[in-house]
N, C-alpha and C positions, 0 to 999 in steps of 0.2 A: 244909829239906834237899832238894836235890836227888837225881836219878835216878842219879846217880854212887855219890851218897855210900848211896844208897838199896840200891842193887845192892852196895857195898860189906859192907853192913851187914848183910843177908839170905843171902848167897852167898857168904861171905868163903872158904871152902876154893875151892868154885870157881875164884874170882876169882884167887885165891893162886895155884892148880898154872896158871892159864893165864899169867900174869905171868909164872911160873917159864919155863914153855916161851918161849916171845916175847922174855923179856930172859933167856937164861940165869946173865948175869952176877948177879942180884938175891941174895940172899940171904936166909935166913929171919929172920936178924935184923932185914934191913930191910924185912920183911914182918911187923911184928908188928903187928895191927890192938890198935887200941884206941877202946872206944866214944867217941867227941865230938871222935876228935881224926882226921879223915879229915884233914884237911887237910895236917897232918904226916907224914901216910904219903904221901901225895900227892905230896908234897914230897921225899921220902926216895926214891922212885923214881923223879920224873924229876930228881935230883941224879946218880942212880946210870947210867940211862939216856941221861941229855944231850936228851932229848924234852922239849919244854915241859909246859907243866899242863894244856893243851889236849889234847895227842895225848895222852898218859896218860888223860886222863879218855874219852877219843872210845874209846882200845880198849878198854876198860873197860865203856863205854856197848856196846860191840857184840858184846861175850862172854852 
C-alpha cells in the first residue's frame, strides 16, 4: 500500500473536508471511502474533477 492510500486510510475525515474545499463540486457520495477499495475512490474523484490519478494522489500526498 502506498502513502496515498496510507493517508487515505488513517485521515479519511481529514482528507474528506480538504477534497471538499479544493473540488467543491465532489460530493459525499462520491466520497464514500471503503477499506481495500482506494482505488475506486481514486477513480470517482478524478472522474468528477477531470484531474488525472496523479494530481489527485499528489494533493492528497500534501494535505
Amino acid at each position: 500500500m502506498g502513502a496515498t492510500e496510507d493517508k487515505i486510510k488513517g485521515n479519511w475525515n481529514q482528507v474528506k473536508g480538504k477534497l471538499k474545499e479544493e473540488y467543491g463540486e465532489l460530493t459525499d457520495n462520491e466520497l464514500v471511502y471503503e477499506e481495500g477499495k482506494e482505488d475506486e475512490l481514486l477513480g470517482r474523484i478524478q472522474e468528477k474533477t477531470g484531474k488525472t490519478k496523479q494530481e489527485v494522489k499528489e494533493f492528497i500526498d500534501s494535505i
